[in-house]
TORPA-4810 file (N, C-alpha, C, O; in nm, 3 decimals):
<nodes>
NODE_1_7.282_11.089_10.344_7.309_11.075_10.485_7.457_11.112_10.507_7.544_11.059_10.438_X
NODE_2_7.486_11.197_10.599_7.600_11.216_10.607_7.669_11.197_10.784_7.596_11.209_10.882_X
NODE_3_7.789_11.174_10.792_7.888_11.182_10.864_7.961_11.275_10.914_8.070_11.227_10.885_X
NODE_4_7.995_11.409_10.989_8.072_11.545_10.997_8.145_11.485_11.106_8.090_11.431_11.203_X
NODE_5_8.291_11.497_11.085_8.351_11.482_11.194_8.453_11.641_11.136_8.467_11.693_11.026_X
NODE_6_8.517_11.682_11.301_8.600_11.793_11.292_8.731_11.758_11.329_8.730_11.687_11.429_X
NODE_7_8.849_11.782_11.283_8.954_11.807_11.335_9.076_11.926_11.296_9.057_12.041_11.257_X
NODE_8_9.175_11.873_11.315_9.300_11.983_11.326_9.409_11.921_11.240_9.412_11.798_11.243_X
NODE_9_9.485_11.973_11.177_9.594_12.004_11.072_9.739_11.995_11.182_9.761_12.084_11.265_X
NODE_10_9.808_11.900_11.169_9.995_11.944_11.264_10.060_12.018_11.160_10.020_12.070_11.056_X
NODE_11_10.176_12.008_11.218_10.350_12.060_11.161_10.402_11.924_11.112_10.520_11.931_11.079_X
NODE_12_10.352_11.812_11.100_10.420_11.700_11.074_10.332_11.678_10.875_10.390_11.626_10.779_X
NODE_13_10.202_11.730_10.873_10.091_11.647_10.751_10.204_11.732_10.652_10.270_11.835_10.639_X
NODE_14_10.165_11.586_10.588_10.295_11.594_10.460_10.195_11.558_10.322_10.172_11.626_10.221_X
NODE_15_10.138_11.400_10.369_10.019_11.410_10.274_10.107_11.350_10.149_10.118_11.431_10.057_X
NODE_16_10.163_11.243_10.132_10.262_11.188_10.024_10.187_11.047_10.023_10.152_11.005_9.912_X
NODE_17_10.166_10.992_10.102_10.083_10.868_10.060_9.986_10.884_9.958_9.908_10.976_9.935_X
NODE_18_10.013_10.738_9.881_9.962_10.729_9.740_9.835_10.659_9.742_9.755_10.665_9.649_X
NODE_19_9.818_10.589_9.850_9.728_10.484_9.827_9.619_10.478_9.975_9.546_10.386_10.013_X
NODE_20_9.638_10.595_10.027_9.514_10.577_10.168_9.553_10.747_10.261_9.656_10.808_10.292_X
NODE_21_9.395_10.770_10.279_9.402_10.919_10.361_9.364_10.877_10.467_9.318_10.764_10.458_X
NODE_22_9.364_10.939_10.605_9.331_10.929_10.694_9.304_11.028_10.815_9.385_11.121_10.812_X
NODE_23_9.255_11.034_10.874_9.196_11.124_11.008_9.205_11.080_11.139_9.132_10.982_11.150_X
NODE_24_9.261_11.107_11.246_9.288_11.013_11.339_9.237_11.115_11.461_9.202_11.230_11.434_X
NODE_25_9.235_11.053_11.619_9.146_11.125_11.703_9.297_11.106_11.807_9.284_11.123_11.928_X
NODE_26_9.422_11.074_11.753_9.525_11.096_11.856_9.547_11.222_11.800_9.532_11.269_11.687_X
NODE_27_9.596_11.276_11.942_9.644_11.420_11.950_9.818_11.425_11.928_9.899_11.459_12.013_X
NODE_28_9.846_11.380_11.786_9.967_11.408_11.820_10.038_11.326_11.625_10.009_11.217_11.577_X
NODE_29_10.089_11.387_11.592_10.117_11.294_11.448_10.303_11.304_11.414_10.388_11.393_11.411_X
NODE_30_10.297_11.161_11.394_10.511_11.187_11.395_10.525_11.183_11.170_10.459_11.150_11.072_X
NODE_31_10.580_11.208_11.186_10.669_11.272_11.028_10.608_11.147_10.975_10.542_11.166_10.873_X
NODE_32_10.614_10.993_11.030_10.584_10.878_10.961_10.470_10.893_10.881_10.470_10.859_10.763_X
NODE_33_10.366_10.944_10.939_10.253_10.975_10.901_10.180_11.021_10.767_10.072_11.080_10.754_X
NODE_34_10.242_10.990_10.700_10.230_11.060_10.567_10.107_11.052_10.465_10.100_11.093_10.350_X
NODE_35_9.981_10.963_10.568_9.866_10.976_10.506_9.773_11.035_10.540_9.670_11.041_10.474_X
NODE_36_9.795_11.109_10.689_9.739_11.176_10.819_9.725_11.313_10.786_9.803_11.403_10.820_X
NODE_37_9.613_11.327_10.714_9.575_11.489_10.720_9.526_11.574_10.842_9.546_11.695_10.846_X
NODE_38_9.449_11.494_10.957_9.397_11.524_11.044_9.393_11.466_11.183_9.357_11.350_11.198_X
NODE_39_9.429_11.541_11.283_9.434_11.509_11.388_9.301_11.554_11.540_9.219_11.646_11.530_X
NODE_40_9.311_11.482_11.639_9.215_11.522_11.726_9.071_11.525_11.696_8.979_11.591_11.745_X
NODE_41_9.077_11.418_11.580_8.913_11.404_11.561_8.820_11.370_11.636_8.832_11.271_11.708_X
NODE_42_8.708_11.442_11.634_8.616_11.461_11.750_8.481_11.325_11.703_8.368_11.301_11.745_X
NODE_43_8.552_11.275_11.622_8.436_11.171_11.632_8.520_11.053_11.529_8.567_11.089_11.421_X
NODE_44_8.532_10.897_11.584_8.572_10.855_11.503_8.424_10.712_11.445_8.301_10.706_11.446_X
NODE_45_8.551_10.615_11.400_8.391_10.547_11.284_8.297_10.456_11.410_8.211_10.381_11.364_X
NODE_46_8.315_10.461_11.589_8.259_10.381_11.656_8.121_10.463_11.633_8.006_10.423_11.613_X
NODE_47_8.176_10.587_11.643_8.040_10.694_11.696_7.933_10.697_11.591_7.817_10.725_11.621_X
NODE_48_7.971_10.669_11.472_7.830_10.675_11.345_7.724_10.557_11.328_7.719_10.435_11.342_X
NODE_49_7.637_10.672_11.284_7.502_10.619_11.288_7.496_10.494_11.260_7.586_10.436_11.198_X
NODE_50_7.383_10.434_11.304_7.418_10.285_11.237_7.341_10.288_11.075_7.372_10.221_10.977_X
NODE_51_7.259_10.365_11.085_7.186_10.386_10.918_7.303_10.416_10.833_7.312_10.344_10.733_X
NODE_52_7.406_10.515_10.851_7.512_10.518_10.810_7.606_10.407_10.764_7.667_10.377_10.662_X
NODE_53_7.591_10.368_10.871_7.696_10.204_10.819_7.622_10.115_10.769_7.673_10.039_10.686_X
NODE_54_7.515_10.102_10.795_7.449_10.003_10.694_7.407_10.010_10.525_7.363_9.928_10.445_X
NODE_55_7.442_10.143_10.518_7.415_10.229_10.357_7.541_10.203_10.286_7.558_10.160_10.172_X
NODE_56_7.670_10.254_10.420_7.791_10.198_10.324_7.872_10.058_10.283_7.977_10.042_10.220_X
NODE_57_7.749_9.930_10.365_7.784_9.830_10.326_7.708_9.782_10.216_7.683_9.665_10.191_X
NODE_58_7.663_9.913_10.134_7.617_9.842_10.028_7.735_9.856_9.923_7.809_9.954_9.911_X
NODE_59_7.738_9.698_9.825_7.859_9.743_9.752_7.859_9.870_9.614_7.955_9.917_9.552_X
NODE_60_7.702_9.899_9.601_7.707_9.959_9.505_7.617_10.133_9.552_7.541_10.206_9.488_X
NODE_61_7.669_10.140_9.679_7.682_10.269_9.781_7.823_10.366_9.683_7.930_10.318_9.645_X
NODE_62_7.780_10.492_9.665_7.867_10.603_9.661_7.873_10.700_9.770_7.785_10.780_9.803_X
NODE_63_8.023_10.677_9.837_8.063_10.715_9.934_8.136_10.869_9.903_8.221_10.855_9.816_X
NODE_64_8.126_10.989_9.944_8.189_11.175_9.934_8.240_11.195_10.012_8.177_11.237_10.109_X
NODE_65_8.415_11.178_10.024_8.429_11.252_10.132_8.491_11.385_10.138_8.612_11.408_10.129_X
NODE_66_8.392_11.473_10.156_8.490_11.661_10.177_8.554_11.700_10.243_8.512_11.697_10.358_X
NODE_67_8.696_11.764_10.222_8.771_11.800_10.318_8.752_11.961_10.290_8.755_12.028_10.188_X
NODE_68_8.732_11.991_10.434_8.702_12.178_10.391_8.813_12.207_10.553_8.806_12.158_10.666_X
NODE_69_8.920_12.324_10.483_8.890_12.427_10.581_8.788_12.581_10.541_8.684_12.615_10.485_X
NODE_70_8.937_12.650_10.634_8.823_12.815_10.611_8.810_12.822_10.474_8.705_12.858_10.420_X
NODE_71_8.946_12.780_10.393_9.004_12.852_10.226_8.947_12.760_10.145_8.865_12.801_10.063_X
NODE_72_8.984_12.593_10.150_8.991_12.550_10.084_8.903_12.397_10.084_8.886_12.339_10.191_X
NODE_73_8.872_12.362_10.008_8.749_12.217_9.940_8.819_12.107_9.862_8.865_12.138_9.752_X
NODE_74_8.836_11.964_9.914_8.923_11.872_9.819_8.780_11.789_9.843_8.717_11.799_9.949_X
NODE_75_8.736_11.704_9.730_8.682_11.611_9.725_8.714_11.507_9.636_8.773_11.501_9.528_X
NODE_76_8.633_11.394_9.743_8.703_11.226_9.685_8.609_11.134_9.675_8.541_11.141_9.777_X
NODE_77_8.566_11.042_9.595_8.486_10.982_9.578_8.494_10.824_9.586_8.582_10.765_9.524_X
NODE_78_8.403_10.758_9.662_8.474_10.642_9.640_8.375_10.548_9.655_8.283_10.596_9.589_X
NODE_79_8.322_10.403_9.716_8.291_10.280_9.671_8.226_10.215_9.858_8.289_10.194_9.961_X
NODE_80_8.102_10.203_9.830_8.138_10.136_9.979_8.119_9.985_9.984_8.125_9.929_9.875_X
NODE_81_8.100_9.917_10.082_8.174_9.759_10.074_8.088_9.689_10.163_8.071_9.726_10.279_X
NODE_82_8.040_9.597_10.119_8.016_9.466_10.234_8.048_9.444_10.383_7.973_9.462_10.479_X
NODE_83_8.188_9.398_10.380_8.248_9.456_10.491_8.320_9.539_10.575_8.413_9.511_10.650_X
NODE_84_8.258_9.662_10.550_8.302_9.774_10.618_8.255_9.748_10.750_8.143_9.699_10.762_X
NODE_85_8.340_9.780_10.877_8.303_9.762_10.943_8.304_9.837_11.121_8.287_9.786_11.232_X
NODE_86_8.336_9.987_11.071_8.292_10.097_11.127_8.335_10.078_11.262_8.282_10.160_11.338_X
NODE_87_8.434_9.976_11.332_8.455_9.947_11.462_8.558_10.013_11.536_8.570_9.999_11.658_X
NODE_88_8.645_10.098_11.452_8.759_10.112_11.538_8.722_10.282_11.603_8.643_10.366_11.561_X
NODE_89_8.819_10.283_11.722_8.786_10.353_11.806_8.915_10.457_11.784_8.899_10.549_11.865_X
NODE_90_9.016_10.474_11.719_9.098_10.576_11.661_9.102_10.676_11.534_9.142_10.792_11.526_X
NODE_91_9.053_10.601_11.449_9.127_10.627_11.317_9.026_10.610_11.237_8.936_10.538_11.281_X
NODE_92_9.005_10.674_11.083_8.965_10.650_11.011_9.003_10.648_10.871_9.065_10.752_10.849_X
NODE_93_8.994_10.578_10.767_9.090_10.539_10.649_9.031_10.542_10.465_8.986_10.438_10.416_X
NODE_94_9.037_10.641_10.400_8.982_10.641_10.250_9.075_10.549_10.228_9.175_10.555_10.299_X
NODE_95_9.066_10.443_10.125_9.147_10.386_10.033_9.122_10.372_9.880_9.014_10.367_9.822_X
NODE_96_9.216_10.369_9.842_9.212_10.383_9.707_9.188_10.214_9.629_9.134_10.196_9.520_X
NODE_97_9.245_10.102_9.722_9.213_10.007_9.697_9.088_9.937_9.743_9.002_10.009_9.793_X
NODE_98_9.065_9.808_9.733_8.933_9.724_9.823_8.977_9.683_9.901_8.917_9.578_9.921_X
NODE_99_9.075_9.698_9.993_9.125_9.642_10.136_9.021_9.698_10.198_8.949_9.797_10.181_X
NODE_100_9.030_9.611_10.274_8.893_9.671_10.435_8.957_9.600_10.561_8.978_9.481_10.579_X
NODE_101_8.986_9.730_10.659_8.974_9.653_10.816_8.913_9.746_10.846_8.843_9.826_10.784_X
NODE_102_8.961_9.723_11.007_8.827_9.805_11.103_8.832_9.984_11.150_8.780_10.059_11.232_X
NODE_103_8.953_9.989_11.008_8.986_10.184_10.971_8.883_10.201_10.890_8.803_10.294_10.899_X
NODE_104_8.879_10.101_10.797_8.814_10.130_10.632_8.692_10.239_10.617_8.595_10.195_10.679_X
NODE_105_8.666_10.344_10.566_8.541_10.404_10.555_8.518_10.412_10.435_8.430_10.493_10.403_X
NODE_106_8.579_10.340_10.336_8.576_10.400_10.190_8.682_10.304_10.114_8.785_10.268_10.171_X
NODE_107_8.652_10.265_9.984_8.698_10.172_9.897_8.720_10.249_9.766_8.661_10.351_9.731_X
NODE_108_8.796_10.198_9.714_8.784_10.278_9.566_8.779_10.383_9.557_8.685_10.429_9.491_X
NODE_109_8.867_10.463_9.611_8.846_10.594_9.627_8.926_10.681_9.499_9.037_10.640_9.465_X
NODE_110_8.872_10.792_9.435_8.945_10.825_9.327_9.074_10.896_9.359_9.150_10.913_9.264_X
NODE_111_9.118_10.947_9.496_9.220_11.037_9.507_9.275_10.955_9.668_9.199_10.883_9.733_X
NODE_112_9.408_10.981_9.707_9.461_10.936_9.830_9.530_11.078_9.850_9.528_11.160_9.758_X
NODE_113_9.607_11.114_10.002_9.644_11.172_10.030_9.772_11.286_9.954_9.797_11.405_9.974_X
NODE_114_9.836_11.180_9.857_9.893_11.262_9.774_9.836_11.336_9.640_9.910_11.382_9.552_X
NODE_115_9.680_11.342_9.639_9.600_11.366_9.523_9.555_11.506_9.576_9.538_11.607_9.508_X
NODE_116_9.536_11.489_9.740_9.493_11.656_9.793_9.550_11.755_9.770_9.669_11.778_9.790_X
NODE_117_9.440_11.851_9.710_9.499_12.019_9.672_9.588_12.058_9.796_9.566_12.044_9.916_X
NODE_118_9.701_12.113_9.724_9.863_12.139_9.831_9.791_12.259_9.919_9.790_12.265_10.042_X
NODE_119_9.721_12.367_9.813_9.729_12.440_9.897_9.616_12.401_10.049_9.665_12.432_10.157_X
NODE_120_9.512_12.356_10.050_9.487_12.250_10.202_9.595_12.243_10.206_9.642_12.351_10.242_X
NODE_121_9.693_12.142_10.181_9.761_12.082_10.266_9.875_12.161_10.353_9.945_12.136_10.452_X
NODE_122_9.858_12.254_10.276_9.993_12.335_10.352_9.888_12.413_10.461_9.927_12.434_10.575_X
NODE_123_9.778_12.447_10.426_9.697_12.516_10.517_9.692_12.393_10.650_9.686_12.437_10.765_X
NODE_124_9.694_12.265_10.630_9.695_12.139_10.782_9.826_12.124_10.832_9.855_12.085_10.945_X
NODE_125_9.905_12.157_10.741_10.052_12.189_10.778_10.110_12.270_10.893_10.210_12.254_10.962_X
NODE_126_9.958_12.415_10.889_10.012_12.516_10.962_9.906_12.506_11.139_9.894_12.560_11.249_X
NODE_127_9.857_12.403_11.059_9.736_12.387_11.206_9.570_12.428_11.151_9.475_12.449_11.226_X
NODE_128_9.568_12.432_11.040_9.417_12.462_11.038_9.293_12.347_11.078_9.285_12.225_11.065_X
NODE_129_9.203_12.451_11.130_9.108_12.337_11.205_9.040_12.269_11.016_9.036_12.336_10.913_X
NODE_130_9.014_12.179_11.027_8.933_12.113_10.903_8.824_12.017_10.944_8.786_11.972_11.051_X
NODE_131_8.783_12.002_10.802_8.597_11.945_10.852_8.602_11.807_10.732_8.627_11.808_10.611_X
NODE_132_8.563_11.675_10.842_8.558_11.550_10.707_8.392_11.580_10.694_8.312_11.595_10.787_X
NODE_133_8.370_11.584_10.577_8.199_11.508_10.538_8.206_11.400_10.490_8.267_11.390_10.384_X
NODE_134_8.147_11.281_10.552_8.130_11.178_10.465_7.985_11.179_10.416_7.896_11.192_10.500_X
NODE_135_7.957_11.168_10.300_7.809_11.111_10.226_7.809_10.991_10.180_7.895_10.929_10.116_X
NODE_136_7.681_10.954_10.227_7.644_10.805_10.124_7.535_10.823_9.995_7.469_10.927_9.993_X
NODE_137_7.522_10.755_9.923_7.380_10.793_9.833_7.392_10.590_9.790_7.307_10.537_9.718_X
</nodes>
């Protein structure tokens, strides 16, 4: 079962955070941002299925998430959780740890924002449109 949300790459994604990626549906990202690969996402975690969220509150759910543009494919693998809880209406959050709030889409994730292939990143750097897949199994 999967998740496709689309967004866009700034002049600010730096992509140095060690410990959480993220995708956000504000149009706009400041330098702070350093876990923010994606901006102007066209769908955040209110909008998914509910079969979806109920698959990734299993704790022993494997969660995929693909980052594709035109060039390039990073994938991350990670853990889904009990209380995930798919509510927030901005943002969405891989972590590398078991923290969960209402960003969380993913636990245990094997890679964070500073693990993504540069060359993506320099491609979100320059504005490329990019694509999240999330999978559950």
């Amino acid at each position: 079962m999967d998740e496709i949300v689309h967004a866009h790459g700034h002049e600010h994604v730096t992509a140095t955070h060690q410990s959480t990626l993220e995708f956000t549906s504000d149009d706009y990202l400041t330098p702070a941002g350093d876990c923010i690969l994606g901006i102007e996402a066209d769908r955040v975690p209110t909008d998914f299925d509910p079969e979806f969220v109920a698959a990734c509150r299993d704790p022993e759910a494997t969660i995929t998430a693909t980052i594709e543009t035109d060039e390039y494919r990073h994938v991350i693998e990670g853990s889904g959780h009990p209380d995930l809880h798919f509510e927030n209406e901005r943002s969405m959050v891989i972590r590398t740890s078991d923290y969960v709030d209402d960003r969380t889409v993913m636990v245990g994730a094997d890679g964070a924002a500073t693990d993504v292939d540069r060359d993506l990143i320099d491609a979100l750097s320059e504005g490329a449109s990019v694509t999240l897949t999330l999978s559950v199994e």
